[in-house]
C-alpha positions, 0 to 999 in steps of 0.5 A: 666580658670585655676580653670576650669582646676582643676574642669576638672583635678578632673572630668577626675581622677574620670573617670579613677579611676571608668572606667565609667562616671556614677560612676564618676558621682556618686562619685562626687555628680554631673550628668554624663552630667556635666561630660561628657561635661566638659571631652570632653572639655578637650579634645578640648581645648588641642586637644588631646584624652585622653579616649577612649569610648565604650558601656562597658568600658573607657579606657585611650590613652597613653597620657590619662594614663601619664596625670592621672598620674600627674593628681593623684599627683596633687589632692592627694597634694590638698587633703594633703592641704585641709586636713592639715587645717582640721586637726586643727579641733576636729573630722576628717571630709570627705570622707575615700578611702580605700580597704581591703580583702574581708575576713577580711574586712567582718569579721573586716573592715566593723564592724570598718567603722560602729563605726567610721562613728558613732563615727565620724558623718562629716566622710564618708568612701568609701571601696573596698573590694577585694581579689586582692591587688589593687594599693594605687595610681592608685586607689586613696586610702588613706589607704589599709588594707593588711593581711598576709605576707606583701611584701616589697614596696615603701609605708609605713606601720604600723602592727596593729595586728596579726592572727592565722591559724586554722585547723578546721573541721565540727561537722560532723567530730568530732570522726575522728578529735578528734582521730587525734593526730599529724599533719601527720594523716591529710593526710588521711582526706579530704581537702578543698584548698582555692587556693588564698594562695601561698601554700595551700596544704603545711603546717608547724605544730609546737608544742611547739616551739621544735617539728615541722611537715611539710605535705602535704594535697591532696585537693577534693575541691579547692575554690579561696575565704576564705569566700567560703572554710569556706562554704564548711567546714560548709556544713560537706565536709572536713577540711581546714585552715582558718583564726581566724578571719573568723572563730572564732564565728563558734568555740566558738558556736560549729558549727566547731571544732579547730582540733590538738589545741596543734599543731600551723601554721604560724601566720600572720600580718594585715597592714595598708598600706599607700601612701608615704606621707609627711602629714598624714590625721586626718581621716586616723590617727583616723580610723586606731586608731580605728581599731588597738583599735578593734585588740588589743581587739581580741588579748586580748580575743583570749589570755584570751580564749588559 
């Protein structure tokens, strides 16, 4: 009985953790029936509902939302334990949950999730990648990825590498880029906001750690996605601030131009961001080697480039 507890424990987490029996289904390798039935038995056996269904969604009840809870903290010290004795093994072996920045993740997560998965064949990753900073324990990840300025929480971090903010224009805007000559004169051009930074149309330009100007832009487009602002500047309709790692190949072959060089913005850090933990998984450890491996180089190469 109480094995079939735990079974039902992990049944139910998933449920909640997807929002749909299906997904649920599909991430425990098992069919949306078993699922199902063995939630809803749950739920017999205790007399007490704990979802709520409807043709779009699942939701939890009040005590549904406080049983996961404890559900979550009861499999994540399984799954601690279960890892703990693989971490006697030579390579990391399971599933990774992590989530990342769309922007970041498409530039450098997913290219590090391919060379690990190659580099570790027992090891399989399931990532999500969002712009939105989603939460480690409700949402039952080992390892988040968080670019920027990380904001102060209970959990626990590792800074593994840096980014620099680019003012960048298209080929198209060359003679009145390369005219420029100090920060102010960017006012007069048009700007593409990209609205899901804090101050998108405030920057500060610095000039050998001495000299500094602070201006603010007037935007004609305003796009709420990295990925979609650096579109915009690719299709010739203004300049904008992107960061290195999104735009860095479009620099190198010419198909944008890094305006004002010898002035700087605020650089930022890439975290790796844990659950507060007492045993850190092997697969955790060995994929965020990895990718601060991967920083290190970029790091190097935009060193060696100026």
């Amino acid at each position: 009985m109480g094995l079939s507890n735990l079974r039902r424990l992990a049944y139910f987490a998933a449920v909640v953790e997807t929002g749909s029996f299906t997904a649920a289904a599909d991430r425990l390798g098992i069919t949306k029936a078993v699922v199902s039935q063995q939630v809803a038995r749950l739920e017999r056996e205790f007399r007490t509902t704990l979802l709520v269904r409807t043709t779009r969604k699942v939701r939890t009840t009040e005590a549904g939302q406080s049983f996961y809870q404890r559900c979550a903290l009861i499999l994540r010290e399984a799954a601690d334990a279960f890892d703990e004795l693989a971490d006697n093994s030579e390579a990391p072996v399971g599933t990774l949950r992590l989530t990342a920045p769309f922007d970041y993740g498409i530039s450098v997560v997913v290219p590090a999730i391919t060379a690990f998965t190659q580099k570790y064949p027992r090891c399989k990753v399931d990532a999500v990648l969002s712009d939105q900073a989603l939460d480690i324990v409700s949402g039952g990840f080992e390892l988040s990825i968080r670019v920027g300025w990380l904001a102060e929480s209970g959990l626990q971090a590792r800074r593994i590498g840096t980014f620099r903010q680019l003012l960048v224009a298209p080929p198209t805007m060359r003679a009145e880029a390369e005219a420029l000559t100090e920060p102010r004169e960017v006012e007069d051009l048009p700007f593409i906001a990209n609205t899901a930074l804090r101050d998108h149309l405030r920057w500060r330009f610095a000039k050998n750690e001495i000299e500094s100007q602070t201006v603010n832009l007037r935007a004609s487009i305003f796009l709420d996605a990295t990925l979609a602002v650096r579109a915009a500047v690719l299709e010739g309709t203004g300049l904008s601030v992107l960061p290195d790692f999104a735009v860095a190949g479009d620099v190198a072959a010419g198909r944008l131009i890094h305006v004002l060089p010898g002035w700087s913005l605020p650089a930022g850090g890439i975290h790796a961001v844990f659950p507060a933990a007492r045993f850190r998984p092997v697969k955790v450890r060995a994929f965020v080697e990895l990718l601060s491996a991967q920083e290190q180089r970029r790091s190097n190469a935009r060193t060696s480039k100026g």
